[in-house]
Each structure stands twice: as structure tokens, then as C-alpha cells.
TIKETOR-317481 format. One line per 5 residues: number of its first residue (from 1); their letters; for each residue x, y, z of C-alpha. Coordinates in steps of 0.2 Angstrom, whole numbers. Layout:
REM residues N
NUM	A	X,Y,Z; ...
REM end
This chain:
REM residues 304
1	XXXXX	161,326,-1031; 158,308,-1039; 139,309,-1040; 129,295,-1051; 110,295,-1053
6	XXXXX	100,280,-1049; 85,276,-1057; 69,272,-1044; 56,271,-1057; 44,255,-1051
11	XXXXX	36,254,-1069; 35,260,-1087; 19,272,-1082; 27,279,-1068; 36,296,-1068
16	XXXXX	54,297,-1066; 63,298,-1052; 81,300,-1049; 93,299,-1034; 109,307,-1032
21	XXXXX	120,293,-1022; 140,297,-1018; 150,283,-1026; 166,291,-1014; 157,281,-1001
26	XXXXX	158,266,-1010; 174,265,-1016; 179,270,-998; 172,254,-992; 180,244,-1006
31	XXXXX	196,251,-1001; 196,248,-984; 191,232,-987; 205,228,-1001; 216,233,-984
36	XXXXX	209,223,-972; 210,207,-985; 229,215,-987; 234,215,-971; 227,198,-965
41	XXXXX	236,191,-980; 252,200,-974; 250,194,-960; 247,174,-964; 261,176,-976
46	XXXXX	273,184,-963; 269,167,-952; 271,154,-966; 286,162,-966; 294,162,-951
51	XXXXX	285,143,-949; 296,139,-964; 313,148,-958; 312,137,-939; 307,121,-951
56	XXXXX	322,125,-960; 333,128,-942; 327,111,-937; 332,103,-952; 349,110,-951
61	XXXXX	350,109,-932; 344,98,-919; 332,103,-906; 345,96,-891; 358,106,-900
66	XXXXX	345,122,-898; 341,119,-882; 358,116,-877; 361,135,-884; 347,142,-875
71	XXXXX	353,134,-856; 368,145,-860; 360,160,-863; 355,172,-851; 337,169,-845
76	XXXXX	329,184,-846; 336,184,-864; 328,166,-868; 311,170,-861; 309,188,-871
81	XXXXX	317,184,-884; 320,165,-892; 303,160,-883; 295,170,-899; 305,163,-911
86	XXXXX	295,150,-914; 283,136,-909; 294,122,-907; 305,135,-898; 293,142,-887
91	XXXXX	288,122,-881; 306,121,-877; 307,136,-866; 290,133,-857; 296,114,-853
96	XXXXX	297,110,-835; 313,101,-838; 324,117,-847; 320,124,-830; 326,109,-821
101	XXXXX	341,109,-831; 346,127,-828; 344,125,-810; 352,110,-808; 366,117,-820
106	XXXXX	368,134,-807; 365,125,-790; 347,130,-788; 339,117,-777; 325,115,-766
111	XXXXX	328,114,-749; 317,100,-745; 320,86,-762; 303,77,-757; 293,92,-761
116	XXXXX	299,100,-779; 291,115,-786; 277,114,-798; 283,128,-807; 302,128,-809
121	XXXXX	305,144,-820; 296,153,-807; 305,144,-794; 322,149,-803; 317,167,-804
126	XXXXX	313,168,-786; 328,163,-780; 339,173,-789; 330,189,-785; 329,184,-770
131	XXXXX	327,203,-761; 323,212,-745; 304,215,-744; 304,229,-731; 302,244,-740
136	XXXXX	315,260,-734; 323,248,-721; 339,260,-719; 330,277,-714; 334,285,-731
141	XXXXX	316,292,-735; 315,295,-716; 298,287,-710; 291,283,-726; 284,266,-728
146	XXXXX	281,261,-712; 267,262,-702; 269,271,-683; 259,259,-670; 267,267,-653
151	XXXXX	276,285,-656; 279,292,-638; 290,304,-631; 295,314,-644; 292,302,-657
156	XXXXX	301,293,-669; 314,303,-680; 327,297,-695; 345,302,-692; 363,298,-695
161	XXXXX	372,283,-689; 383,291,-672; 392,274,-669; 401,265,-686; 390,252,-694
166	XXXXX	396,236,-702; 393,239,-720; 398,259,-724; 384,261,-736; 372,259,-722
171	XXXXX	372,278,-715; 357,282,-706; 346,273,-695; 326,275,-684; 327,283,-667
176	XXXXX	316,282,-651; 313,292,-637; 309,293,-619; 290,281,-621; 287,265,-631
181	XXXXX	290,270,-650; 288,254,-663; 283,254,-678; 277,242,-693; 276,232,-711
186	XXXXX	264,221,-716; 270,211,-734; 257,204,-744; 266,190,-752; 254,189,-769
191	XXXXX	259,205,-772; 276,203,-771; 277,189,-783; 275,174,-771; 259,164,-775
196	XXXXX	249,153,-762; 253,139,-772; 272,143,-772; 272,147,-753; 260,132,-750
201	XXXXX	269,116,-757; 287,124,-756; 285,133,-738; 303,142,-743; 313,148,-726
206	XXXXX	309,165,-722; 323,175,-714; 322,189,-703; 336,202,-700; 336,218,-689
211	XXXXX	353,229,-681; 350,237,-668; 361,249,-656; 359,256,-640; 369,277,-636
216	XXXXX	381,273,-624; 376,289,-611; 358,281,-609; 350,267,-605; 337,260,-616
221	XXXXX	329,243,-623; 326,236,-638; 309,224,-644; 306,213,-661; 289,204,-666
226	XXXXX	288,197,-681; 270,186,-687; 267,173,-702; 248,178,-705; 236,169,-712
231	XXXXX	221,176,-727; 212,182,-712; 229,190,-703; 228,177,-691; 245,173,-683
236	XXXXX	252,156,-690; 268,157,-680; 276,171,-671; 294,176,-667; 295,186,-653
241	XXXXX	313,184,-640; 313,194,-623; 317,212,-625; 336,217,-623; 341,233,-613
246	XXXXX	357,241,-611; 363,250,-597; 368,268,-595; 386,270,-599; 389,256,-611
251	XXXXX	400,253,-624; 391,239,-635; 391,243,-655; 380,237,-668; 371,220,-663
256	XXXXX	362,208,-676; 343,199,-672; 341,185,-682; 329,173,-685; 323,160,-700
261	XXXXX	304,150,-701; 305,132,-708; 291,121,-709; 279,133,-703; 265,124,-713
266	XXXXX	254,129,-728; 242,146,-728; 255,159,-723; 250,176,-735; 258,190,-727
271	XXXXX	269,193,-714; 270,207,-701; 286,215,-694; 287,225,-680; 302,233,-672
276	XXXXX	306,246,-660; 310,252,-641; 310,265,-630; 327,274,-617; 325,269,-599
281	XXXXX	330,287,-592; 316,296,-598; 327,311,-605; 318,322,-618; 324,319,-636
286	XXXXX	332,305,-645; 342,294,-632; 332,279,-635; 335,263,-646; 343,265,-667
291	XXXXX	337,253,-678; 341,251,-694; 345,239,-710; 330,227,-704; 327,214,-721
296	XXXXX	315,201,-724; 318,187,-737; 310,172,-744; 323,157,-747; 317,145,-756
301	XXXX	333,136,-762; 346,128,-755; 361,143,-746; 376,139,-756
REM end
């Protein structure tokens, strides 16, 4: 131990008297100090640095030749990546017009050319994950996800596809029974990466996909409501086309319902989907309505 002893005497008269202080603790403090003035140096030296190394790449190459590298990289790959290079670099990838370019360059337009996005990046990464917002759409995690509003009869169940669908990878599907079974998603837009601004001055088409087949022994019918809601999950337009039945006996495959909002107007923040049916012979079990691949998509660029 590292002691020293300090002297506290407050006059030539007065007795001595001594205190026994730890330097340890003090040279601790200096250390850690020395460190932190270390680091921070480190630091500013690292970023003089790099400052120095894109001065020098500018020197040596223009910024319309780096930008005309970055537009044929991958995106992902020029936001996480070049965008920390450096400032001037950074500028280049934030810029309204890189994003333009890249669009332009991959056939990324909006639909409507009197109302362009604010934000292109995010425009461009929309519209290339463009994705179905229904969660479990093909019965493979049985019920899960999706909220039962009418279960009667024996209630809904998840089984396999009796009659062949379209696309082979699509191998179950959502039975009904002998009363009214629908059931239902709501999407919250913001939460799946689509702003009010986005969805506001864009107002991207929204397409709605559901298949649907009836058994061929029993009669049965089919139903589809589909809602653009407001804030308050007010209804701001609504798709809903007669129900379709089947007859007893029939030998109809798989059948497709589409349908896709334009120009529904600004303040749509979710959207309801609703599907479902019921038999028409009242038999015990599963002879009603299958349902099954239904999809909702945002499309905010031009089909090509």
C-alpha cells in the first residue's frame, strides 16, 4: 500500500497532525484520465484520417464517377456500407436524385407522374419488397394469426387441399361448416412500413387476392369484405360483391376474387380483411367453403 502523510498543522504553535491519504487513488484517476484524453485523441486521429483518405479518393476520382459506381451496386449494399464511408459519400447516397436515378434506371415509376414521392429511397424499397400483408394466408400454422368473428357449426379447421391447386406449393387451405364461419385481419399500415405521408400523397393501389373452392357433394357459399379504415377504423371505402354459392354436385375447381383500390383518397391507416362462408346442406363436419392463399399488397409503382 502506497501511503503518504500529509501535514495539517494550521500554525508553528500547534501540535502536529498527520493524515494518512492513499496515492493508489490518485494515480487511479490520473490514469483514467490519461485514457479518456487517449481515446478521444484516437478517436479524432482515426477521423482526420479517413477525412483525409475520401479527400484523396475525390482527388483522384470524380464524384459522378463514384456515384456512377454506387447506382450499379446493390442497394442494400450502398445504404450499409458506402453510405459510411464518408461525408461527401454519405450526401451522395441520401440525395433525392441517386434514388431517382436508380428507379428510373430499373423501371420503378409511380403510377400517377403528377404526384411523385417525397421520399424516393423509401419509395424504391417499397416497391421492391412489395409482399403479402396477411399473416399465415395458406393454413400452414392452422388458425394462427387470424382473428374468428363467426365460428358455427363445428367451426373453422385447417386441412389439406382435396381438389389440386394452381400453384403446388400451396397445400392446405381453411374449412367451414354447416353455420356462418368468417374470420379476419386487420393491418396496421405504420407498422408494416407504410407511413401516412407515403400512403397520403402517393395513395399506392392496393390489391386484394383470395381462392376459394367449393366440395363438389355439398352445396355451400362463399363471402369477401374487405375495408380501407381510417385513424379511428372508420370505413373509407369498402369492397364487398354478392356472395357466390355452389350447388350440390358440382364440379368447379379453384376460383380467384380479385379486386384493386385506386384513388381511394388520403387517411386510409389500416385495412380490414374478412373472408369466409358456410355449406347450404347443413351436414355435420367440414362440407362447407375452403379458402385459402388470400394476399394483400400495396403497389405503389407502375406493373411492369
Amino acid at each position: 500500500m502506497e501511503d503518504e502523510m500529509v501535514d495539517l498543522n494550521s500554525g508553528s504553535n500547534s501540535s502536529k497532525k498527520w493524515k494518512v491519504v492513499d496515492t493508489r487513488k490518485r494515480k487511479k484517476s490520473w490514469v483514467q484520465i490519461s485514457e479518456t484524453d487517449s481515446e478521444k485523441g484516437n478517436h479524432q486521429a482515426k477521423r482526420r484520417k479517413e477525412e483525409y483518405k475520401c479527400s484523396s479518393l475525390q482527388a483522384d476520382v470524380p464524384l459522378a464517377v463514384v456515384e456512377e459506381i454506387l447506382l450499379n451496386l446493390p442497394a442494400h449494399q450502398v445504404v450499409r456500407v458506402c453510405r459510411l464511408v464518408c461525408h461527401e459519400w454519405k450526401e451522395l447516397v441520401d440525395s433525392a436524385a441517386h434514388w431517382r436515378v436508380r428507379c428510373r434506371r430499373e423501371g420503378i415509376q409511380p403510377r400517377d407522374a403528377s404526384r411523385p414521392p417525397d421520399d424516393w429511397r423509401l419509395f424504391y424499397f417499397l416497391t421492391k419488397k412489395r409482399r403479402n400483408l396477411l399473416k399465415n394466408p395458406r393454413a400452414e400454422d392452422k388458425l394462427q394469426g387470424w382473428k374468428i368473428v363467426e365460428n358455427g357449426g363445428d367451426r373453422w379447421v385447417a386441412e389439406e387441399n382435396r381438389k389440386p391447386f394452381p400453384d403446388e406449393t400451396v397445400t392446405k387451405c381453411f374449412v367451414t361448416s354447416y353455420w356462418l364461419c368468417l374470420k379476419q385481419q386487420l393491418i396496421n399500415l405504420k407498422k408494416e412500413g407504410y407511413s401516412d405521408a407515403f400512403m397520403d400523397q402517393l395513395q399506392p393501389h392496393i390489391k386484394i387476392t383470395d381462392w376459394y373452392a367449393p366440395r363438389f357433394d355439398c352445396g355451400c357459399h362463399y363471402e369477401i369484405g374487405v375495408e380501407l379504415l381510417d385513424q379511428r377504423k372508420k370505413p373509407i371505402c369498402t369492397f364487398q360483391p354478392e356472395k357466390v354459392f355452389f350447388e350440390q354436385w358440382n364440379d368447379e375447381l379453384w376460383c380467384q376474387m380479385t379486386h384493386v383500390f385506386k384513388n381511394y383518397g388520403p387517411g386510409v391507416r389500416f385495412i380490414r380483411f374478412t373472408h369466409g362462408g358456410k355449406d347450404t346442406q347443413f351436414w355435420a363436419g367440414w362440407y362447407g367453403i375452403r379458402v385459402t392463399n388470400s394476399s394483400v399488397e400495396i403497389c405503389p409503382a407502375e406493373e411492369r
